[in-house]
C-alpha positions as CSV (number, residue, x, y, z in Angstrom):
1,X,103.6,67.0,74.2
2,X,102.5,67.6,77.9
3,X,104.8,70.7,77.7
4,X,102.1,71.8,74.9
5,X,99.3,71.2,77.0
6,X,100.4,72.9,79.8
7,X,100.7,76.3,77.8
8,X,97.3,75.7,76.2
9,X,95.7,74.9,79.5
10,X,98.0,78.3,80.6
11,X,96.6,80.5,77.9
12,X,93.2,79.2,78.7
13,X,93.0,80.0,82.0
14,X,94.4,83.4,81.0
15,X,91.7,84.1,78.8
16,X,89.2,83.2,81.7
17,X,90.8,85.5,83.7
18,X,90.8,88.2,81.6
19,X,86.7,87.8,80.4
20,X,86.3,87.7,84.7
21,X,88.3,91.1,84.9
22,X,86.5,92.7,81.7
23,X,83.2,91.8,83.6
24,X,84.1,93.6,86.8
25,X,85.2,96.5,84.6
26,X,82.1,96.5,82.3
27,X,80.3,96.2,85.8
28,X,81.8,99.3,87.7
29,X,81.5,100.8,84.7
30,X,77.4,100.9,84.4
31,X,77.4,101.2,88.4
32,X,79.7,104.4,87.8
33,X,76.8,105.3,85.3
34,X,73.7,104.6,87.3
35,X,75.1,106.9,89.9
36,X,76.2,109.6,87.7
37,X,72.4,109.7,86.5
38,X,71.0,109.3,90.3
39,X,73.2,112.3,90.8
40,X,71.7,114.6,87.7
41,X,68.0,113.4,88.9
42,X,68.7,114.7,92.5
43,X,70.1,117.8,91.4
44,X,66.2,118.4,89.1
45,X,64.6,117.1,92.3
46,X,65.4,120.5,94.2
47,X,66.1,119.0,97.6
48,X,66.5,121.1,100.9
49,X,70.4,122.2,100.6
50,X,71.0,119.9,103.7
51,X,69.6,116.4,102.1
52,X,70.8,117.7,98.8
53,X,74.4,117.7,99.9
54,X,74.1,114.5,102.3
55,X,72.7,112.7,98.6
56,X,75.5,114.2,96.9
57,X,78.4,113.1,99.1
58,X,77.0,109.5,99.6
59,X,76.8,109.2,96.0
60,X,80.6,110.7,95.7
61,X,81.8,108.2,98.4
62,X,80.7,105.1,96.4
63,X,81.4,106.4,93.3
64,X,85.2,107.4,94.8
65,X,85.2,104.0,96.3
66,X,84.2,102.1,93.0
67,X,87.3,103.6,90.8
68,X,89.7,103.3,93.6
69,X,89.1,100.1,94.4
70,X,88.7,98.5,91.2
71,X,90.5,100.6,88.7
72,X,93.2,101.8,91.0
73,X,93.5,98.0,92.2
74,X,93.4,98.7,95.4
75,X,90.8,96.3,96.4
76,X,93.2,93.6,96.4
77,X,95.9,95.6,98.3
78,X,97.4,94.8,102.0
79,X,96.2,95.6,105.0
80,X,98.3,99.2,105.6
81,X,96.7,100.7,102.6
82,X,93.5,99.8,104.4
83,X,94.6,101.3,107.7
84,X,96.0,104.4,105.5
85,X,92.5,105.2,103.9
86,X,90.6,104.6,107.7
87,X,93.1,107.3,109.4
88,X,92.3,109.2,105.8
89,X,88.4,108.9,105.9
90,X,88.8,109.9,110.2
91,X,90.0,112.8,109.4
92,X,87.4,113.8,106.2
93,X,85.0,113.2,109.0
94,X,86.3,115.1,111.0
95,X,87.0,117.8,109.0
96,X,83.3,118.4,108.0
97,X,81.8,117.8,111.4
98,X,84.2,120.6,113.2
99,X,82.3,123.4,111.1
100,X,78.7,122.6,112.3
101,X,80.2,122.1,116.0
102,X,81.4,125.3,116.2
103,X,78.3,126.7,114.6
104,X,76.0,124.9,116.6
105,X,77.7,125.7,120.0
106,X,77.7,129.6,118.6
107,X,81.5,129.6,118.9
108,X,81.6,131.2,115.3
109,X,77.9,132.8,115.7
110,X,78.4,136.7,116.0
């Protein structure tokens, strides 16, 4: 008898889990959704090209951060993925400050 109520109190706290990982899904979902429609309205809003971008890669980053994180898993990964995705998001940065360096120090200005 105990043996049953062990796998009922198992399956239980299965199901549990499952409606808490459904929520985050449905959740990240509608958040992937809001942002997706924050990113149509700033493209009708006709923006300066600068802010226009800046709004656009902000909304990219979280949007890039919600699937990775909670439909790749990674959310719940160790500490060297973590350190993998900081040297990663070093070098984005730098990548899209070198251009307006150079062009604001005329180096690429002829």
């Amino acid at each position: 008898m105990t043996s049953d109520h062990g796998t009922s109190s198992m399956a239980g706290d299965h199901a549990v889990d499952i409606d808490k990982h459904v929520r985050i899904y449905i959740s990240v979902f509608a958040a992937l959704m809001v942002l997706t429609i924050v990113t149509v309205a700033v493209s009708r809003f006709h923006l300066p090209i600068h802010l226009a971008v800046t709004v656009a890669l902000v909304v990219a980053i979280i949007k890039g951060s919600l699937v990775a994180c909670y439909f790749m898993h990674l959310i719940s990964e160790k500490k060297l993925i973590y350190a993998v995705l900081a040297v990663t998001a070093f070098f984005f940065v730098a990548l899209m400050v070198l251009p307006v360096v150079t062009v604001h120090d005329g180096f690429w200005v002829h």
